[in-house]
MIGU-342980 format. One record per atom (N, C-alpha, C, O): z, x, y; residue in one letter. Coordinates in steps of 0.02 Angstrom, whole numbers, plus 32768, in hexadecimal, padded with zeros to 4 digits. Each point is the difference from the previous one (the first is absolute). Last residue first. Example, Ala and Ser with C-alpha at 12.3 -4.5 7.8 and 13.67 -1.06 7.14 Angstrom:
BEGIN
816282827F90s 8003802A803Bs 80257FD98037s 800880198037s 7FF47FF67EABa 80007FD3803Ba 8000802D803Ca 802180347FFFa 
//
This chain:
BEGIN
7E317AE77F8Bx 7FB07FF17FEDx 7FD88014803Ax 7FC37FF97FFFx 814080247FF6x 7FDF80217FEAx 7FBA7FF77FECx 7FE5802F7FE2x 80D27F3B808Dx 7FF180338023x 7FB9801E7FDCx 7FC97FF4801Ax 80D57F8B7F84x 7FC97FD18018x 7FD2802A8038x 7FC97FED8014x 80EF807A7F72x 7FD67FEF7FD3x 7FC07FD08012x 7FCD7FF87FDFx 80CD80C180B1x 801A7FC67FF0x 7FB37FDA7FD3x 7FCA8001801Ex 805E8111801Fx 7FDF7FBB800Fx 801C7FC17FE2x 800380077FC3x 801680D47FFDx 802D8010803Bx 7FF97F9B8018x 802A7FD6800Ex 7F7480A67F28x 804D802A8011x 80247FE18032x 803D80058006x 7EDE7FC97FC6x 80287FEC7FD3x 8054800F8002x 80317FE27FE9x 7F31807A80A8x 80017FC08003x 80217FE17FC0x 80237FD0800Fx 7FB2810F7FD5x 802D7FF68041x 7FFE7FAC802Ex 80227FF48032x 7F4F805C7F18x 80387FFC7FDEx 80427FF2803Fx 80347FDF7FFDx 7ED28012803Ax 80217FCD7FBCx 8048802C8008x 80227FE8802Ex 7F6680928051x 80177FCE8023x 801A7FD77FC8x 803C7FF48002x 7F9680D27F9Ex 80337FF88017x 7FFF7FBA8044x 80387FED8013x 7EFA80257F6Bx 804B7FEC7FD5x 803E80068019x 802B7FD67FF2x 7F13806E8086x 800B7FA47FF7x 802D80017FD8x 802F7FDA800Ax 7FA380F5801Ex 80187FF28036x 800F7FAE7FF9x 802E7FDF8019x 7F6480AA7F36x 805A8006800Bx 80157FE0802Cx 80387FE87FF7x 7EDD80167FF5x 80207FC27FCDx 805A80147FFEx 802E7FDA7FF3x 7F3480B080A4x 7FFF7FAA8004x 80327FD37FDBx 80237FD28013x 7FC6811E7FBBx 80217FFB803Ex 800F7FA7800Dx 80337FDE8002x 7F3D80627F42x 804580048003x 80197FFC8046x 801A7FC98009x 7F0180378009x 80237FD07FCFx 804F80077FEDx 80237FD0800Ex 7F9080EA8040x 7FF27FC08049x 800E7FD37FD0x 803D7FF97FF7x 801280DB7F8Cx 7FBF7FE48028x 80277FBD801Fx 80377FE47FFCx 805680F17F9Fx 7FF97FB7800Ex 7FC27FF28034x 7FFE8010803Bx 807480C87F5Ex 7FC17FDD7FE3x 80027FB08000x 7FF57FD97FD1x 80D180C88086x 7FAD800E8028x 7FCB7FF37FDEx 7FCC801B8012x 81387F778026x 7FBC80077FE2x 7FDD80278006x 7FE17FF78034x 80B97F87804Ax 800E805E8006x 7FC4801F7FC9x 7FE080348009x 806B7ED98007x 7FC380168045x 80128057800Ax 7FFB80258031x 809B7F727F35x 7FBD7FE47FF5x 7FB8802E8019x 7FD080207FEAx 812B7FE68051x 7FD280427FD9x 7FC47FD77FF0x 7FCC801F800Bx 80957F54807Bx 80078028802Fx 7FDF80547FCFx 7FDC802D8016x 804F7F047F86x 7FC980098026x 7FF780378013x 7FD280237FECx 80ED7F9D7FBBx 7FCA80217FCAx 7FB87FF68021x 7FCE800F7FE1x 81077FE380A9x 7FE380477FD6x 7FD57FFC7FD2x 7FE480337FEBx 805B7F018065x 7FDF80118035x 7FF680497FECx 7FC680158005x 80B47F5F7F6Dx 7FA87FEB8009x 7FDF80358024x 7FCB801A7FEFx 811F80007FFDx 7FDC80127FD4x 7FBE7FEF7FF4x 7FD880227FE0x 80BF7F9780B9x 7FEC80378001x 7FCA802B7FE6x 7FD680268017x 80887EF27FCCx 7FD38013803Ax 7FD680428005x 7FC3800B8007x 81007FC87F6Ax 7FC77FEF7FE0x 7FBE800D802Dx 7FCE80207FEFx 810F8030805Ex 7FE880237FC4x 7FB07FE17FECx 7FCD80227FFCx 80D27F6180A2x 7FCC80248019x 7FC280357FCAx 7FC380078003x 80EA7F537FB5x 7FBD7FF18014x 7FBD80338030x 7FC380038005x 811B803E7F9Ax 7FD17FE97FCBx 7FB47FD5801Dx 7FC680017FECx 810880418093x 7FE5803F7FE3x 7FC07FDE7FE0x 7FC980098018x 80B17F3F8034x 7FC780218028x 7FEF80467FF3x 7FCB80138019x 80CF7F7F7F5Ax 7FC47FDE8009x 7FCA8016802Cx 7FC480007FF4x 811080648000x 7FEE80227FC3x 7FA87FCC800Fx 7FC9801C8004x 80CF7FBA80A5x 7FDE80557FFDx 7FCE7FFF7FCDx 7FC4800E8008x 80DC7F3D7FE5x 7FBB7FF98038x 7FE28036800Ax 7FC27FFB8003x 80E680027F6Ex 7FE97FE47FF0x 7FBE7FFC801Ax 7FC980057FE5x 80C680D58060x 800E7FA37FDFx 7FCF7FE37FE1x 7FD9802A7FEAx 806180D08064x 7FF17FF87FBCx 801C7F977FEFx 801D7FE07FD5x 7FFB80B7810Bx 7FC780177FE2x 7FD67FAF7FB4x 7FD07FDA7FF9x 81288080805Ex 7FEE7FCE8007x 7F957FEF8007x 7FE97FC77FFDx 809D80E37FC0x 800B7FE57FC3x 7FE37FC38029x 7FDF7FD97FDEx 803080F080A8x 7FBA7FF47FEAx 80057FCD7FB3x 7FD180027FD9x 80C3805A80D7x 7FFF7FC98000x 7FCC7FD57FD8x 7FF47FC47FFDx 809881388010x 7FD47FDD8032x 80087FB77FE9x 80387FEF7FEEx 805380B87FBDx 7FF3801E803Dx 7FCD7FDC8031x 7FF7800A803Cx 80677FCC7ED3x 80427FDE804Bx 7FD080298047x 80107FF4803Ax 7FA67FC07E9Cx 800280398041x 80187FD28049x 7FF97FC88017x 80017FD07F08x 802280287FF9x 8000802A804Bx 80348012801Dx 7F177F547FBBx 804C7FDA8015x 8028803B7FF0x 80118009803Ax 7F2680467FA3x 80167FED8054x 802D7FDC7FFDx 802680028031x 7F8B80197EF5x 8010804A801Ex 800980048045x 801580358017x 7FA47EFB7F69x 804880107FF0x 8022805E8028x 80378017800Cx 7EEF7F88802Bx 802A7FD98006x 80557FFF8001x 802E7FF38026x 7F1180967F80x 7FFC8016803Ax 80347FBE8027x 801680138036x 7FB57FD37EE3x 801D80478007x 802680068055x 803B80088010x 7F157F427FC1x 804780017FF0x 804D80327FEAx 803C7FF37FFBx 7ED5802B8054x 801B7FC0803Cx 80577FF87FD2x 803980038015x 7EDC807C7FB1x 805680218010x 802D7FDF800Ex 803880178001x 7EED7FB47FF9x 7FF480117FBCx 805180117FF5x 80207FF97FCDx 7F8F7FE28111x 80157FD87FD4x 8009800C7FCAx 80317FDE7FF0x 7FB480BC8088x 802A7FF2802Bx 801D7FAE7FCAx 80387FED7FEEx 7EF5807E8002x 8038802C7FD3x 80327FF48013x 8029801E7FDDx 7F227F7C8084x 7FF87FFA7FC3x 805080087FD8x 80247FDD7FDDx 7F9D806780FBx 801C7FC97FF7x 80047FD27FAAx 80247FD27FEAx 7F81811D8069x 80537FEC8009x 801F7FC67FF0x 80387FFA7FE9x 7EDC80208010x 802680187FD7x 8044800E7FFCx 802380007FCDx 7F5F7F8E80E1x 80077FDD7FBFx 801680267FC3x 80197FE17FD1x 7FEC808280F7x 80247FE78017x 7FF77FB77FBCx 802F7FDB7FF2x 7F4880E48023x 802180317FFFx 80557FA77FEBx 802A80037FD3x 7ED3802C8049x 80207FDF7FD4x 803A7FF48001x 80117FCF7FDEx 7F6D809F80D7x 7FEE7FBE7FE9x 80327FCC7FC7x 80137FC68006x 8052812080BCx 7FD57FDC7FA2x 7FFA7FB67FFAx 802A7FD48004x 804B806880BEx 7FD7801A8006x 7FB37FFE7FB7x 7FC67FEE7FF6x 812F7FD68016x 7FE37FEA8018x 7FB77FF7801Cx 7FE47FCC8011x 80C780787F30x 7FDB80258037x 7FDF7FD98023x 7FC97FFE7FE6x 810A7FFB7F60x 7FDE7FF0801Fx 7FDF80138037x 8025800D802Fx 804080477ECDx 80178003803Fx 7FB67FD18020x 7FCA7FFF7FE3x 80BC7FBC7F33x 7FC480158013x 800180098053x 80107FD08023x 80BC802A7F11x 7FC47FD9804Ax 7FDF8020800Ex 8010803B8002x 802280007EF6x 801E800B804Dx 7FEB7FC28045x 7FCC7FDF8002x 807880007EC7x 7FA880158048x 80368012803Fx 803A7FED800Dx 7FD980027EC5x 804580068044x 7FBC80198024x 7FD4802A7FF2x 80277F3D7F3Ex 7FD680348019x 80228001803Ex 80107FCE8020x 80557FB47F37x 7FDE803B7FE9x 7FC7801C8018x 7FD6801E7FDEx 81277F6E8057x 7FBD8008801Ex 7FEF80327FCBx 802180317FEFx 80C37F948018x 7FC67FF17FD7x 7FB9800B8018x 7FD880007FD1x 8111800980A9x 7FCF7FBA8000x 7FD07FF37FC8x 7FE37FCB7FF5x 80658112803Cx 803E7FDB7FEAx 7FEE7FB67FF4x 80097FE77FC9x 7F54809C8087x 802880167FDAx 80357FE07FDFx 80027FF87FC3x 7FB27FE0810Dx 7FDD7FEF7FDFx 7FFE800E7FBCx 7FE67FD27FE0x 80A6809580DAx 80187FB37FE7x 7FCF7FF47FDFx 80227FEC7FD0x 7FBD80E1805Bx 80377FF37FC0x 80147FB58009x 801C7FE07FD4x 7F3E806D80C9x 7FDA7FFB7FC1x 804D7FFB7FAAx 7FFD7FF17FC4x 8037801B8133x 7FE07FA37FF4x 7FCE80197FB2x 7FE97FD67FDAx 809980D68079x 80277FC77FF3x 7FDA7FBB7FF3x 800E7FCC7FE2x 7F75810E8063x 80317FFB7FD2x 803A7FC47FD7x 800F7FFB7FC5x 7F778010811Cx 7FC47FFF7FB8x 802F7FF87FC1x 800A7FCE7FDDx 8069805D80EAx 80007FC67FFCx 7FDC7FF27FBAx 80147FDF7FD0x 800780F4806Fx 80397FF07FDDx 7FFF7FAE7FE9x 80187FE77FCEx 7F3A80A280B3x 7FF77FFC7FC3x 80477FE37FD6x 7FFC7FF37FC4x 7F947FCA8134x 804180167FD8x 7FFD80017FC2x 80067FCB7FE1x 7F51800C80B4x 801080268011x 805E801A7FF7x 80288025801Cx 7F407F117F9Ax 7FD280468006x 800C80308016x 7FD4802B7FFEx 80997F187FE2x 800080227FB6x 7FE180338027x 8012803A7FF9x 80157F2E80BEx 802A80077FD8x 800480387FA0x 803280147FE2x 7F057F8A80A2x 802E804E802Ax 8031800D7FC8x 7FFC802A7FD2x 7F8B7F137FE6x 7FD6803A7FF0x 802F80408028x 800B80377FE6x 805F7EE6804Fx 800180267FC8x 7FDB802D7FE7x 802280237FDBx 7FC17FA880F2x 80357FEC7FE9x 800D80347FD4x 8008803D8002x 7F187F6F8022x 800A80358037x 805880207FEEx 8002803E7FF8x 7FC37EEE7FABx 7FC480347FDAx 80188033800Dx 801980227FD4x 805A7F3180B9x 8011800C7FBDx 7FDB80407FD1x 8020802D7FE4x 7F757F9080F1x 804280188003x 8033801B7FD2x 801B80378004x 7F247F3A7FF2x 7FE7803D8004x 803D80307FF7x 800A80297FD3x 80297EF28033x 7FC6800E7FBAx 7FF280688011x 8007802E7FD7x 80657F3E80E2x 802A800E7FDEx 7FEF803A7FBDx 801A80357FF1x 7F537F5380BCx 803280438009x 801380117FB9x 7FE480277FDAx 7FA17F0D7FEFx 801D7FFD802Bx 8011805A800Cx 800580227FCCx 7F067F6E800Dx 804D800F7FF2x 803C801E801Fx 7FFC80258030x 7F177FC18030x 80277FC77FF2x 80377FF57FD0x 80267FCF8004x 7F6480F68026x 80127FDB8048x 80247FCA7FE0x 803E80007FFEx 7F40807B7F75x 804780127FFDx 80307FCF8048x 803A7FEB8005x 7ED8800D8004x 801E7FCE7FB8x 804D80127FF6x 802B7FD67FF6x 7F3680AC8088x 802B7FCE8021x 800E7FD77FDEx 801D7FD3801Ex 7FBB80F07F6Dx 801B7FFF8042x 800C7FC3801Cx 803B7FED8004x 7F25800E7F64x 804680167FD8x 80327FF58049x 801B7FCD8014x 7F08803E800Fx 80167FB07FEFx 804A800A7FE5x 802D7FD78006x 7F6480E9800Cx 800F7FE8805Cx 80217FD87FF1x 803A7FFE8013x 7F86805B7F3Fx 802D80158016x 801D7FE98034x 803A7FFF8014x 7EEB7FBA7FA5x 80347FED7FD4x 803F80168020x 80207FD18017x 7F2880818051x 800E7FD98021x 803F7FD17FC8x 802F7FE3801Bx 7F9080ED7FA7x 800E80088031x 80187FAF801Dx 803B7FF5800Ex 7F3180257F46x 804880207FD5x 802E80068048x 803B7FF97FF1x 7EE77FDC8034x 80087FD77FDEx 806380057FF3x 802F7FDA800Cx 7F40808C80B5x 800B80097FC6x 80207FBC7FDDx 801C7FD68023x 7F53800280BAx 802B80177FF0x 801C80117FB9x 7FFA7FCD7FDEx 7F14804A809Ax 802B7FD77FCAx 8041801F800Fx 8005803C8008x 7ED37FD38060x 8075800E8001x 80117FDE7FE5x 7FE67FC88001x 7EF7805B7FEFx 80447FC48015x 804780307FEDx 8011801D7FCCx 7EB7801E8056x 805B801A7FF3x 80297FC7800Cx 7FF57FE08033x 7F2680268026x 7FF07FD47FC5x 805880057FD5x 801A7FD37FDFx 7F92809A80F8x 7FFC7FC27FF5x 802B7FD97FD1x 802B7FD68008x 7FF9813F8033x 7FD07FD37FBDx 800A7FB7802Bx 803B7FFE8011x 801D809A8083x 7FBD80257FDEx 7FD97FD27FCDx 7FC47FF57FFCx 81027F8E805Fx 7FCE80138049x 7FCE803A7FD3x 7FC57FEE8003x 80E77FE27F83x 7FD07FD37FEBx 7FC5800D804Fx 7FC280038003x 80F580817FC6x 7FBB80097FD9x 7FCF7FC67FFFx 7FC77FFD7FE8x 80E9802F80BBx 7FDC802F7FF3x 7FC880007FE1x 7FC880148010x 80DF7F587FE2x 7FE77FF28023x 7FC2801D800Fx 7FCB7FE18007x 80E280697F68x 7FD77FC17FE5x 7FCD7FE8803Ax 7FC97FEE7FE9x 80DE80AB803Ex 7FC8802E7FD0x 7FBE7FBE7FEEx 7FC380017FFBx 80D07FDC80E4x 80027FF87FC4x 7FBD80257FD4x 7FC48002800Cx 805C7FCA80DDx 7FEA80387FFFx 802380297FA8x 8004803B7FEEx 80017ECB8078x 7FCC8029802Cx 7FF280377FEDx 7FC58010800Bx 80CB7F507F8Bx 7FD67FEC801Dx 7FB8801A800Bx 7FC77FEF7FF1x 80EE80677F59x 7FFB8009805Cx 7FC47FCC8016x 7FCA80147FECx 809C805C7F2Ax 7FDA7FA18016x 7FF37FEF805Cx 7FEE7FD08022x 8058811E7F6Dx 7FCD7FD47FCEx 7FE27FCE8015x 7FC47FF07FFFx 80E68088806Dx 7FBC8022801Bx 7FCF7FEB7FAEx 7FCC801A7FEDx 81127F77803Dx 7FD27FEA8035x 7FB58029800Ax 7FCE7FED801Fx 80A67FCD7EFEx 801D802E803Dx 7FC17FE78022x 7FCC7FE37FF0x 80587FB57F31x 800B7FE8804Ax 80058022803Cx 80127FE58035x 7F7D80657ECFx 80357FD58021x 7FE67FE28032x 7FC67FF2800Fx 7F6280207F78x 803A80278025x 805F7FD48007x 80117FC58007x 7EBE803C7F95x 80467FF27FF2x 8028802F8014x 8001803A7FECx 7EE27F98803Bx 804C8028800Bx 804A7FCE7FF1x 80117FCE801Fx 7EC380307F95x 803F7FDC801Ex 803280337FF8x 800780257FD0x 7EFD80117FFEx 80127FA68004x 80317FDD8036x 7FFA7FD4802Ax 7F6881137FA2x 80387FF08008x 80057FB28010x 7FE27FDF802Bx 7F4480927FC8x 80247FE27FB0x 80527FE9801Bx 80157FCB7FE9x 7F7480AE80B6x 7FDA7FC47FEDx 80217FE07FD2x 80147FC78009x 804C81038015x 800E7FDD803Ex 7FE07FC07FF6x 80247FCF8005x 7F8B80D57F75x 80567FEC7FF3x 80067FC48021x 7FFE7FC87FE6x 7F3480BA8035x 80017FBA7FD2x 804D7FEE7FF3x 80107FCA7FE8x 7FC280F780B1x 7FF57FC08014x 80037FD37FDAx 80177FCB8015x 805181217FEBx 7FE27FEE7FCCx 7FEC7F9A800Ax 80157FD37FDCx 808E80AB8088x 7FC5802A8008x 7FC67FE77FDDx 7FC8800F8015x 810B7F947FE4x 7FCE7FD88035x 7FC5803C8019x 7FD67FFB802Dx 80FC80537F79x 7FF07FB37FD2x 7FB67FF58014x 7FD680087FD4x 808680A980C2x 801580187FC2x 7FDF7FBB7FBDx 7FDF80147FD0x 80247FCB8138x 7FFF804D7FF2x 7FF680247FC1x 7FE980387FFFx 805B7EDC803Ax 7FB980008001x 7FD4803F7FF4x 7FC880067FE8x 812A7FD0800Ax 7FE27FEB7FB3x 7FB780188023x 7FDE80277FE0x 80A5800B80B5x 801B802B7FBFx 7FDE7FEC7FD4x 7FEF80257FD2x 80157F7580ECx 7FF280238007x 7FF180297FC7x 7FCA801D7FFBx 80BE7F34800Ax 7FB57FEA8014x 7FC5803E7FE8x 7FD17FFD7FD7x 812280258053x 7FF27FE27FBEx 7FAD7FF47FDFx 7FE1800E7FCCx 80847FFB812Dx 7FFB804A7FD7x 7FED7FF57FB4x 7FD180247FEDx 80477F3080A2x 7FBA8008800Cx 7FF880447FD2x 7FCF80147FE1x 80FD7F6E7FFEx 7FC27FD47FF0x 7FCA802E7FFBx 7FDF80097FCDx 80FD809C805Cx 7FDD7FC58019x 7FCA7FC97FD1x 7FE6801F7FD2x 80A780A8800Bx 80017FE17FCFx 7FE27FC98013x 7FF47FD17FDAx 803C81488057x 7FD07FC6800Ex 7FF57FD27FCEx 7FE0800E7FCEx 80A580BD8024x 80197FDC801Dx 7FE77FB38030x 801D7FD78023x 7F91809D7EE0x 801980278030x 80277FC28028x 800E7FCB7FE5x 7F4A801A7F62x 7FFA7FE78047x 803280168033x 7FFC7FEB803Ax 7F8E804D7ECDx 803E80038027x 7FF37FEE8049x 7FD880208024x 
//
């Protein structure tokens, strides 16, 4: 427990006090994988920094599963507002009116549906949180279509065009590369060989995704 001390150097401290009693650790220690906070990667007074000024021979890594997320993030950049908005939208909309739940699971019903699904609420904060919504958002697309042109209180039928539906879907696919990395690298029986050979495949597959064909050699 590190209490209210969360510094680089406090951290430092803690392992050399307690880990690092025991000198052959420290020798054997290879490499640190960390987010991005600053008392990890700090230049100067980073846990990482720390160790490598005791060990030489130590290298910092940013987490694997971490920097994916990142890529997620500004990748969302380049879609449009709108994409998130909608998710954000409609996930409120059910999630806090059980009457609404109600009605959109009897229009499905009536429609025949033989498996009646809820929307899935969105967190922004959760890794997954915004491809599983989006998933289910489609899987719904046509329920969820006919159940906003009926409603007069918002505007959310317009949501549901053509061009939406293409860019739901493209983002979806994107997405979905980038979470199965992102657990990939959550692993805890993945050796160095693996690490390597995931990391070249996801450059392959995200060049294939994105790269114009004379581009990709």
């Amino acid at each position: 427990p590190m209490g209210e001390k969360s510094t680089g150097e406090s951290l430092y401290n803690q392992i050399k006090e307690t880990i690092f009693q025991d000198l052959s650790l420290g020798k054997n220690l290879m490499a640190i994988a960390t987010d991005e906070a600053s008392n990890m990667i700090g230049p100067e007074k980073g846990l990482g920094k720390k160790l490598q000024e005791a060990f030489e021979h130590v290298r910092s890594y940013h987490d694997l599963s971490h920097i994916f997320n990142n890529i997620c993030k500004h990748a969302l950049k380049e879609f449009p507002n709108l994409m998130i908005d909608m998710v954000s939208n409609i996930s409120s909309n059910f999630k806090y009116s059980k009457q609404k739940r109600i009605k959109f699971k009897n229009l499905q019903e009536e429609k025949g549906s033989k498996k009646v699904l809820e929307v899935l609420g969105y967190t922004p904060v959760r890794w997954l949180s915004l491809q599983e919504s989006l998933e289910r958002i489609i899987g719904l697309w046509e329920y969820l279509k006919e159940y906003f042109s009926k409603e007069t209180e918002n505007n959310y039928k317009d949501y549901f065009s053509n061009e939406n539906e293409v860019y739901v879907r493209v983002l979806l696919t994107l997405l979905s590369h980038l979470i199965h990395y992102n657990k990939a690298f959550q692993a805890t029986d993945m050796d160095f060989l693996g690490v390597y050979y995931k990391i070249r495949e996801s450059f392959q597959v995200f060049a294939n995704e994105i790269l114009k064909s004379e581009q990709k050699s």
